[in-house]
N, C-alpha and C positions, 0 to 999 in steps of 0.2 A: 402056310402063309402066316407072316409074323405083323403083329399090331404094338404100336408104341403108344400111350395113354401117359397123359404128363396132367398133376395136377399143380396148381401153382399157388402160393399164398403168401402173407404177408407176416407172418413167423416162423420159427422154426416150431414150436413147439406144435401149432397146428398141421406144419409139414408131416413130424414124426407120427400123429394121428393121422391124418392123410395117410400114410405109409402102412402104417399097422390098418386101419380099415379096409387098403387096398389088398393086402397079401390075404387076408384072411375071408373078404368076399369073394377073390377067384386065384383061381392058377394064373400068377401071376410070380414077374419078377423081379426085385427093383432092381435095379439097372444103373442107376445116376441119383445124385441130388445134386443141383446147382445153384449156388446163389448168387443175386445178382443187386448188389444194392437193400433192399429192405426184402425185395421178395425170396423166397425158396423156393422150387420149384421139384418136384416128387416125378420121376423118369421109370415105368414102369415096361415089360415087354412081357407079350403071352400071344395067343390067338385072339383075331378080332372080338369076338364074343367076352373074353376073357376079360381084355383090354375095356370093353364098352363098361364092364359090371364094375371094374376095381375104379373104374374113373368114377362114376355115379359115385358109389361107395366112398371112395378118398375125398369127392366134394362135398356131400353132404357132413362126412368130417370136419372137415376142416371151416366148413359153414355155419356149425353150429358153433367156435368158437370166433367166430367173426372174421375168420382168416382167410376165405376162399377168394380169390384174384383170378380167376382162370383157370376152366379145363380144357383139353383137348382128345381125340383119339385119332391116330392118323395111321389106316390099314398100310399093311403093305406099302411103306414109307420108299421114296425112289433113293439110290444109292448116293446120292449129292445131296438130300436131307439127312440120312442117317451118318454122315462125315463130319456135322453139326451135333450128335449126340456124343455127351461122358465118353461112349464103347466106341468111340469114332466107327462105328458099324460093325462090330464083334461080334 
């Protein structure tokens, strides 16, 4: 079973910390980076466990540089969510 963990923030430069704190707390993979207006948003895929740590991890990132706008982790994503991600569900 596969988990999607997206962190979101309001630079990139916090993104790229995001991203780096994410890979390196779990087996994780980044997946996507999106951006949307001012925010970036950090698209990761692993097992839910995986997914839960890299998010912690990426937010606290990205929070210490005042960047953090939203986490999420969303197990086992339904097939009409994951058409919504970068991999359109790859």
């Amino acid at each position: 079973m596969d988990a999607i963990g997206m962190v979101e923030t309001n630079s990139y430069v916090a993104a790229v910390q995001a991203a780096e704190a994410m890979v390196r707390a779990a087996n994780v993979e980044i997946v996507g980076v999106e951006r949307s207006g001012a925010h970036v948003t950090v698209i990761a895929r692993g097992n839910p466990a995986a997914a839960r740590s890299a998010v912690s991890a990426g937010g606290r990132a990205a929070e210490r540089l005042g960047g953090l706008v939203a986490s999420e982790v969303i197990c086992a994503p339904a097939a009409s969510t994951e058409k919504l991600l970068p991999t359109g569900g790859a």
